[in-house]
N, C-alpha and C positions, 0 to 999 in steps of 0.2 A: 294401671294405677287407679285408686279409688278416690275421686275428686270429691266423695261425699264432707262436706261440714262436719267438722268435728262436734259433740257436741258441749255449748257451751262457748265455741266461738264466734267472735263477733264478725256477722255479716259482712259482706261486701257493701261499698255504698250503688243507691240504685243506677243502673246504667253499664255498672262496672262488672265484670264479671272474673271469676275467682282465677288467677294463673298462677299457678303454683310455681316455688321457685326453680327458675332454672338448672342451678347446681345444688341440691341440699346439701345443706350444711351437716356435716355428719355427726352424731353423736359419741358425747366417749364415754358410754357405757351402752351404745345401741344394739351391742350383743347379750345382752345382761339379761334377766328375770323381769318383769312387769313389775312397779314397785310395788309396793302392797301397805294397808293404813300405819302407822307406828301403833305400837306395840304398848298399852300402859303399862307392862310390865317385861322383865327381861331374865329370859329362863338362864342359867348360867350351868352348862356343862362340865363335869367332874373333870380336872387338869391331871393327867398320869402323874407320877413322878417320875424326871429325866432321871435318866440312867447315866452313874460318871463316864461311863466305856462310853457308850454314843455321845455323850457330848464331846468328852475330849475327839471322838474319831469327826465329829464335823467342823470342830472347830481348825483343826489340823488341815481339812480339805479346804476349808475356808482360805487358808495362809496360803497354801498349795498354789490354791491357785489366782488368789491374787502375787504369789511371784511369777504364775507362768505368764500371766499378762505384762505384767511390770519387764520380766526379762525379755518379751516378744519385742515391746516396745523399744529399750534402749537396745536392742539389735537391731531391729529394723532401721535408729536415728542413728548406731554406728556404723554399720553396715553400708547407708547409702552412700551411694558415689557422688559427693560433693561437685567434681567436674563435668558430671553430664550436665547439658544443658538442656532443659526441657522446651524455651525458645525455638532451638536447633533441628529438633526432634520437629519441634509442630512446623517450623519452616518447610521441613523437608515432603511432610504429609500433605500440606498446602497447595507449596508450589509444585508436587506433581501434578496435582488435580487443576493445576489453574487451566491450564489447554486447554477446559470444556469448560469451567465456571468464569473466567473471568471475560469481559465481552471484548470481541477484535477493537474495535476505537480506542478502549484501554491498552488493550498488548500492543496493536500498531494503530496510533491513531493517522488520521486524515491530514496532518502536516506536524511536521516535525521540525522544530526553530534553532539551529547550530550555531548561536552566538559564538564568534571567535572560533571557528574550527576549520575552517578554510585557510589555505598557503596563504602565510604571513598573515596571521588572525582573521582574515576575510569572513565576514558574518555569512551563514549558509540557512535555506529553507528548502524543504526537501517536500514533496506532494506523495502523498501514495497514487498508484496507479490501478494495484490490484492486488485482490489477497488470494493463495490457493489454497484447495479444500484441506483438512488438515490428514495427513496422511500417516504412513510408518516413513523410515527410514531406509527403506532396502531399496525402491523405487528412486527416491529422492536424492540421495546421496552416491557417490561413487563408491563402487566397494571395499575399494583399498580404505577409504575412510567411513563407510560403513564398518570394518573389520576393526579399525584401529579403535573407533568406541564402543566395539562388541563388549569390555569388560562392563559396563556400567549399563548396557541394555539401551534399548527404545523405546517409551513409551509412548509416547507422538513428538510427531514434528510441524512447525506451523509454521508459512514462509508468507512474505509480503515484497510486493516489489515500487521503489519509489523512484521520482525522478526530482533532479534542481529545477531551479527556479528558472531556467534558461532552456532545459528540456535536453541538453546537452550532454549528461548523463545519467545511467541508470545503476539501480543498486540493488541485490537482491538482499533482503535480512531473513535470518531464519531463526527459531528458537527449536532445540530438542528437548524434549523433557524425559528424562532416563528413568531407568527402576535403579538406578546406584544407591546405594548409602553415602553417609559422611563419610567412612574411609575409602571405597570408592571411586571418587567424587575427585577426595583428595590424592588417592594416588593416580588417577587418571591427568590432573591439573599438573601434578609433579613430572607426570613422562611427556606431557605436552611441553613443558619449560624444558626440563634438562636437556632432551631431543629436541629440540627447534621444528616441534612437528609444525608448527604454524607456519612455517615458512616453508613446507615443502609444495612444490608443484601439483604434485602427486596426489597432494590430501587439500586440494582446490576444494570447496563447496559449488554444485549444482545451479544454479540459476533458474530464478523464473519469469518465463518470461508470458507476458498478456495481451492476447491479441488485442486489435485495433488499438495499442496504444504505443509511446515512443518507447519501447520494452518488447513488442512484437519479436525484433531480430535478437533479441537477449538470450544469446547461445551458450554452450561452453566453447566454442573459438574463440567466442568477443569479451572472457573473462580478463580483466587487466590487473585488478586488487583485489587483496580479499585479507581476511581475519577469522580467525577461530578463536573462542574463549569458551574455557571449562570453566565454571561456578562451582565453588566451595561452598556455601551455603543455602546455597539451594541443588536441587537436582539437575540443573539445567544447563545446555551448553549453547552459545550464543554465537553464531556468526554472521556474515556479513561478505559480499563478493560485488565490484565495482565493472562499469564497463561504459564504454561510447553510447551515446543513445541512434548514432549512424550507423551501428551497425557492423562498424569493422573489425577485421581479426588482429587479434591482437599475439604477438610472435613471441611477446617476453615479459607475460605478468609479474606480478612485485608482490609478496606480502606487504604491506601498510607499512613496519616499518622500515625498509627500503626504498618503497613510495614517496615516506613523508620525508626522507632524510633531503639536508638540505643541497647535498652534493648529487641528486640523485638529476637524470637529466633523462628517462626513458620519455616517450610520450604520456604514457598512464601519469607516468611522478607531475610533469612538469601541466598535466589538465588538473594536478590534485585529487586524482581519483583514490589513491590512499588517504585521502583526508576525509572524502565521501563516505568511502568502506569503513573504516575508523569512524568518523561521527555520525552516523546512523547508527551503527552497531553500537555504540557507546548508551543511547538516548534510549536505544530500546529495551537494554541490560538495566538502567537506573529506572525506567519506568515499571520493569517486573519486580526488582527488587524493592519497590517503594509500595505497591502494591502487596505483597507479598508480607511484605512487614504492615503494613495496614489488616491483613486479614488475619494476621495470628498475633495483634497487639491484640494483650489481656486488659478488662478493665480494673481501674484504678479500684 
Protein backbone atom coordinates (compact mmCIF):
# COMPACT_ATOMS: atom_id res chain seq x y z
CA UNK A 1 0.00 0.00 0.00
CA UNK A 2 1.55 3.47 -0.86
CA UNK A 3 1.52 5.63 2.44
CA UNK A 4 2.76 8.49 0.25
CA UNK A 5 0.76 12.02 0.97
CA UNK A 6 -1.37 12.73 -1.36
CA UNK A 7 -0.76 15.80 -2.81
CA UNK A 8 -2.40 18.82 -1.41
CA UNK A 9 -3.14 17.15 1.76
CA UNK A 10 -2.90 18.31 4.97
CA UNK A 11 -0.01 17.05 7.15
CA UNK A 12 -0.13 15.14 10.00
CA UNK A 13 0.41 17.24 13.18
CA UNK A 14 4.19 16.94 14.36
CA UNK A 15 4.79 13.90 16.49
CA UNK A 16 2.01 12.08 14.96
CA UNK A 17 2.34 9.97 12.33
CA UNK A 18 0.15 9.12 9.36
CA UNK A 19 -2.11 5.50 9.92
CA UNK A 20 -4.34 5.05 7.42
CA UNK A 21 -7.70 3.88 8.18
CA UNK A 22 -8.36 0.68 9.19
CA UNK A 23 -11.31 -0.26 7.09
CA UNK A 24 -11.52 2.05 4.03
CA UNK A 25 -14.49 3.25 3.34
CA UNK A 26 -15.20 2.12 -0.04
CA UNK A 27 -16.26 4.32 -2.76
CA UNK A 28 -19.45 4.12 -5.03
CA UNK A 29 -18.11 4.75 -7.95
CA UNK A 30 -14.37 3.25 -7.11
CA UNK A 31 -14.60 1.24 -10.17
CA UNK A 32 -15.30 4.14 -12.56
CA UNK A 33 -12.72 6.28 -14.92
CA UNK A 34 -10.49 9.05 -13.02
CA UNK A 35 -12.75 12.12 -13.23
CA UNK A 36 -11.57 14.34 -15.67
CA UNK A 37 -12.05 18.86 -15.59
CA UNK A 38 -15.78 19.75 -16.70
CA UNK A 39 -16.16 20.26 -19.99
CA UNK A 40 -17.23 24.13 -21.01
CA UNK A 41 -18.93 22.79 -23.48
CA UNK A 42 -21.16 19.47 -24.28
CA UNK A 43 -20.78 17.66 -27.53
CA UNK A 44 -24.37 16.02 -28.11
CA UNK A 45 -24.52 12.88 -30.13
CA UNK A 46 -27.04 12.20 -33.05
CA UNK A 47 -30.32 10.23 -31.37
CA UNK A 48 -31.43 7.31 -34.02
CA UNK A 49 -34.94 7.14 -34.58
CA UNK A 50 -36.70 4.28 -32.33
CA UNK A 51 -38.16 2.03 -34.44
CA UNK A 52 -42.23 1.13 -33.70
CA UNK A 53 -41.35 -2.85 -33.93
CA UNK A 54 -38.43 -2.51 -31.27
CA UNK A 55 -40.21 -0.50 -29.09
CA UNK A 56 -43.31 -2.23 -28.88
CA UNK A 57 -41.08 -5.62 -28.69
CA UNK A 58 -39.23 -4.04 -25.37
CA UNK A 59 -41.91 -2.75 -23.91
CA UNK A 60 -43.84 -6.06 -24.06
CA UNK A 61 -40.67 -7.77 -22.42
CA UNK A 62 -40.88 -5.05 -20.07
CA UNK A 63 -44.63 -6.29 -18.68
CA UNK A 64 -43.27 -9.87 -19.20
CA UNK A 65 -41.50 -9.63 -17.07
CA UNK A 66 -42.51 -7.55 -14.39
CA UNK A 67 -45.64 -10.30 -14.24
CA UNK A 68 -42.90 -13.13 -14.00
CA UNK A 69 -41.87 -11.49 -10.81
CA UNK A 70 -45.23 -10.31 -9.42
CA UNK A 71 -46.44 -14.08 -10.19
CA UNK A 72 -43.21 -15.70 -8.45
CA UNK A 73 -43.97 -13.59 -5.50
CA UNK A 74 -47.73 -14.23 -4.84
CA UNK A 75 -46.83 -17.99 -5.37
CA UNK A 76 -44.28 -18.15 -3.13
CA UNK A 77 -46.86 -15.97 -0.28
CA UNK A 78 -49.51 -18.64 -1.34
CA UNK A 79 -47.80 -21.45 -1.48
CA UNK A 80 -46.09 -21.13 1.93
CA UNK A 81 -47.08 -23.48 4.51
CA UNK A 82 -48.62 -21.23 6.95
CA UNK A 83 -48.32 -24.31 9.94
CA UNK A 84 -44.70 -24.78 9.82
CA UNK A 85 -43.19 -23.38 12.45
CA UNK A 86 -39.94 -21.97 11.89
CA UNK A 87 -39.43 -21.81 16.05
CA UNK A 88 -39.79 -25.66 15.84
CA UNK A 89 -37.39 -26.12 13.13
CA UNK A 90 -34.59 -23.91 14.97
CA UNK A 91 -35.54 -25.79 18.30
CA UNK A 92 -34.75 -28.94 16.71
CA UNK A 93 -31.21 -27.57 15.02
CA UNK A 94 -30.37 -26.23 18.45
CA UNK A 95 -31.13 -28.64 20.89
CA UNK A 96 -29.24 -31.40 18.88
CA UNK A 97 -26.16 -29.59 19.00
CA UNK A 98 -26.60 -28.60 22.70
CA UNK A 99 -24.59 -31.89 24.00
CA UNK A 100 -21.39 -29.99 22.99
CA UNK A 101 -22.20 -26.27 23.15
CA UNK A 102 -24.13 -25.82 26.07
CA UNK A 103 -21.75 -26.26 29.39
CA UNK A 104 -22.38 -29.32 32.01
CA UNK A 105 -23.26 -26.93 35.17
CA UNK A 106 -26.03 -25.69 32.86
CA UNK A 107 -27.32 -29.26 31.56
CA UNK A 108 -26.66 -30.76 35.06
CA UNK A 109 -25.80 -28.36 37.54
CA UNK A 110 -23.89 -28.84 40.90
CA UNK A 111 -27.32 -29.00 43.10
CA UNK A 112 -30.61 -29.32 42.07
CA UNK A 113 -33.45 -27.72 44.66
CA UNK A 114 -37.01 -30.03 44.52
CA UNK A 115 -39.34 -27.92 46.32
CA UNK A 116 -42.35 -30.04 47.24
CA UNK A 117 -41.46 -33.20 45.30
CA UNK A 118 -40.76 -35.59 47.87
CA UNK A 119 -43.83 -38.18 49.64
CA UNK A 120 -46.26 -35.90 50.83
CA UNK A 121 -44.68 -32.50 49.44
CA UNK A 122 -41.35 -33.09 51.29
CA UNK A 123 -38.85 -30.33 49.98
CA UNK A 124 -35.88 -32.48 48.23
CA UNK A 125 -32.00 -31.19 47.40
CA UNK A 126 -30.13 -33.49 45.37
CA UNK A 127 -25.85 -32.93 44.92
CA UNK A 128 -24.26 -34.13 41.93
CA UNK A 129 -21.62 -36.58 42.46
CA UNK A 130 -20.31 -37.12 39.08
CA UNK A 131 -20.74 -36.68 35.33
CA UNK A 132 -19.67 -39.34 32.54
CA UNK A 133 -17.84 -38.73 29.59
CA UNK A 134 -20.32 -38.12 26.84
CA UNK A 135 -20.71 -41.23 24.86
CA UNK A 136 -23.22 -43.09 21.91
CA UNK A 137 -25.89 -45.15 22.98
CA UNK A 138 -24.96 -48.60 22.25
CA UNK A 139 -22.43 -49.02 25.20
CA UNK A 140 -24.69 -47.17 27.55
CA UNK A 141 -27.82 -48.35 27.23
CA UNK A 142 -29.34 -51.81 27.19
CA UNK A 143 -30.16 -53.19 23.82
CA UNK A 144 -33.62 -53.98 24.06
CA UNK A 145 -33.86 -50.09 24.63
CA UNK A 146 -31.06 -49.17 22.52
CA UNK A 147 -33.40 -51.06 19.76
CA UNK A 148 -36.48 -49.62 20.87
CA UNK A 149 -35.16 -45.81 20.06
CA UNK A 150 -33.34 -47.16 16.99
CA UNK A 151 -36.22 -45.30 14.96
CA UNK A 152 -35.21 -41.74 15.77
CA UNK A 153 -31.25 -42.51 16.06
CA UNK A 154 -28.32 -41.39 18.52
CA UNK A 155 -26.60 -38.66 18.44
CA UNK A 156 -25.05 -38.49 21.95
CA UNK A 157 -25.94 -39.27 25.18
CA UNK A 158 -24.75 -37.45 28.38
CA UNK A 159 -25.51 -38.95 32.01
CA UNK A 160 -24.94 -37.42 35.51
CA UNK A 161 -25.24 -39.17 38.81
CA UNK A 162 -26.62 -37.24 42.06
CA UNK A 163 -27.27 -38.11 45.42
CA UNK A 164 -30.03 -36.44 48.67
CA UNK A 165 -29.19 -34.49 50.95
CA UNK A 166 -28.91 -37.44 53.46
CA UNK A 167 -26.54 -39.58 50.97
CA UNK A 168 -29.28 -42.10 51.27
CA UNK A 169 -30.04 -42.31 47.73
CA UNK A 170 -28.74 -42.20 44.42
CA UNK A 171 -30.02 -41.19 40.98
CA UNK A 172 -28.73 -41.70 37.72
CA UNK A 173 -30.19 -38.82 35.02
CA UNK A 174 -29.41 -39.13 31.34
CA UNK A 175 -30.15 -36.92 28.40
CA UNK A 176 -30.08 -38.58 24.43
CA UNK A 177 -29.92 -36.37 21.89
CA UNK A 178 -31.30 -38.09 18.62
CA UNK A 179 -31.10 -37.40 14.81
CA UNK A 180 -35.13 -37.74 14.72
CA UNK A 181 -37.25 -35.08 13.32
CA UNK A 182 -40.56 -33.67 14.59
CA UNK A 183 -42.52 -36.57 13.31
CA UNK A 184 -40.17 -38.94 14.57
CA UNK A 185 -39.94 -37.57 17.69
CA UNK A 186 -43.56 -37.67 17.72
CA UNK A 187 -44.35 -40.81 16.80
CA UNK A 188 -41.74 -42.39 18.91
CA UNK A 189 -43.40 -40.21 22.24
CA UNK A 190 -46.93 -41.89 20.88
CA UNK A 191 -45.47 -45.69 20.97
CA UNK A 192 -43.87 -44.84 24.18
CA UNK A 193 -47.53 -43.77 25.86
CA UNK A 194 -49.84 -46.18 23.94
CA UNK A 195 -47.34 -49.22 24.85
CA UNK A 196 -46.51 -48.31 28.39
CA UNK A 197 -42.91 -48.71 27.39
CA UNK A 198 -41.94 -46.72 30.38
CA UNK A 199 -42.92 -49.08 32.63
CA UNK A 200 -41.33 -51.99 31.32
CA UNK A 201 -38.69 -53.78 33.27
CA UNK A 202 -36.99 -54.56 30.25
CA UNK A 203 -36.49 -51.11 28.92
CA UNK A 204 -34.80 -50.06 32.64
CA UNK A 205 -32.14 -47.22 31.83
CA UNK A 206 -28.30 -48.23 32.70
CA UNK A 207 -26.78 -46.41 35.73
CA UNK A 208 -23.88 -44.72 36.45
CA UNK A 209 -22.15 -45.29 38.78
CA UNK A 210 -18.74 -43.06 40.38
CA UNK A 211 -16.11 -44.28 42.00
CA UNK A 212 -15.02 -43.18 45.54
CA UNK A 213 -18.36 -41.85 45.91
CA UNK A 214 -22.00 -42.97 47.60
CA UNK A 215 -22.79 -44.06 43.85
CA UNK A 216 -19.62 -46.41 43.63
CA UNK A 217 -22.03 -49.66 44.10
CA UNK A 218 -24.83 -47.97 41.60
CA UNK A 219 -25.36 -51.21 39.46
CA UNK A 220 -28.06 -52.45 37.35
CA UNK A 221 -29.26 -54.96 40.44
CA UNK A 222 -29.64 -51.88 42.75
CA UNK A 223 -31.97 -50.17 40.06
CA UNK A 224 -35.44 -49.58 42.02
CA UNK A 225 -37.09 -46.54 39.91
CA UNK A 226 -36.78 -45.15 36.99
CA UNK A 227 -38.45 -42.88 34.12
CA UNK A 228 -38.20 -42.48 30.49
CA UNK A 229 -39.51 -39.25 28.55
CA UNK A 230 -39.43 -38.63 24.70
CA UNK A 231 -39.48 -34.80 23.92
CA UNK A 232 -41.57 -33.46 21.28
CA UNK A 233 -40.06 -30.49 20.85
CA UNK A 234 -36.89 -30.87 20.79
CA UNK A 235 -34.84 -33.88 19.75
CA UNK A 236 -34.30 -35.34 22.99
CA UNK A 237 -35.18 -38.13 25.38
CA UNK A 238 -34.81 -37.75 29.01
CA UNK A 239 -34.58 -40.19 31.66
CA UNK A 240 -33.88 -40.90 35.02
CA UNK A 241 -33.16 -44.39 37.22
CA UNK A 242 -33.34 -44.36 41.18
CA UNK A 243 -31.64 -46.65 43.76
CA UNK A 244 -30.20 -47.12 47.58
CA UNK A 245 -26.91 -45.38 48.06
CA UNK A 246 -26.04 -48.99 50.30
CA UNK A 247 -25.91 -50.72 47.78
CA UNK A 248 -28.55 -53.27 47.86
CA UNK A 249 -30.27 -55.36 45.28
CA UNK A 250 -33.30 -54.42 44.66
CA UNK A 251 -35.83 -57.70 43.43
CA UNK A 252 -38.91 -55.53 42.29
CA UNK A 253 -38.26 -52.09 40.80
CA UNK A 254 -41.29 -49.61 40.07
CA UNK A 255 -41.52 -47.23 37.16
CA UNK A 256 -42.25 -43.79 39.26
CA UNK A 257 -45.58 -44.12 38.63
CA UNK A 258 -46.13 -46.98 40.76
CA UNK A 259 -43.49 -45.82 43.00
CA UNK A 260 -45.26 -42.64 43.67
CA UNK A 261 -48.72 -44.18 43.92
CA UNK A 262 -50.12 -43.72 47.19
CA UNK A 263 -51.17 -47.27 47.76
CA UNK A 264 -47.86 -48.46 46.63
CA UNK A 265 -45.96 -50.18 49.71
CA UNK A 266 -42.51 -51.70 47.91
CA UNK A 267 -39.42 -50.58 49.62
CA UNK A 268 -38.21 -48.21 46.59
CA UNK A 269 -42.13 -46.64 46.99
CA UNK A 270 -42.18 -46.14 50.59
CA UNK A 271 -37.81 -44.59 50.59
CA UNK A 272 -39.67 -42.31 47.70
CA UNK A 273 -37.30 -43.35 45.38
CA UNK A 274 -40.00 -42.71 42.41
CA UNK A 275 -40.17 -39.15 43.67
CA UNK A 276 -36.27 -39.00 43.36
CA UNK A 277 -36.31 -40.42 39.75
CA UNK A 278 -39.22 -38.34 38.84
CA UNK A 279 -37.93 -35.03 40.48
CA UNK A 280 -34.45 -34.98 39.12
CA UNK A 281 -35.63 -35.98 35.82
CA UNK A 282 -38.23 -33.40 35.75
CA UNK A 283 -35.52 -30.38 36.75
CA UNK A 284 -33.26 -31.57 34.19
CA UNK A 285 -35.98 -31.73 31.12
CA UNK A 286 -37.14 -27.80 32.20
CA UNK A 287 -33.52 -26.79 32.50
CA UNK A 288 -32.85 -27.92 28.69
CA UNK A 289 -35.92 -26.72 27.63
CA UNK A 290 -35.46 -23.28 29.16
CA UNK A 291 -32.12 -23.11 27.75
CA UNK A 292 -33.07 -24.32 24.58
CA UNK A 293 -35.57 -21.71 24.16
CA UNK A 294 -33.10 -19.08 25.27
CA UNK A 295 -30.75 -19.98 22.44
CA UNK A 296 -33.29 -19.87 19.49
CA UNK A 297 -35.36 -16.79 21.06
CA UNK A 298 -35.20 -14.30 17.96
CA UNK A 299 -34.61 -10.64 18.81
CA UNK A 300 -37.41 -8.34 19.28
Amino acid sequence: MDLTPRPGATPPPPGQAHVPHAYPQPHPYRHALPETPVETTTRLRPIRTRHPVRTATAAACVVLGLGLIGGAATGAWLTSDSSADPAAHSAYTVGRSAWHSVPVDTLFPRTLNGDGTGPGGADRVWTRVGVAPDSGCTSALDPLLARTLGPVGCERMLRATYTDATSSSVTTVGVIFTEGDTEAMRALSTRFTDQHLDRRTDLMPRTYPVKGTVAAGFGDRQRASWTVHVLTEVPVVVFAVSGFADGRTVTDPQPVAKAMAANATTAAAQAGLGHEAKGIADRIERGLRRTVTDLTEKPE
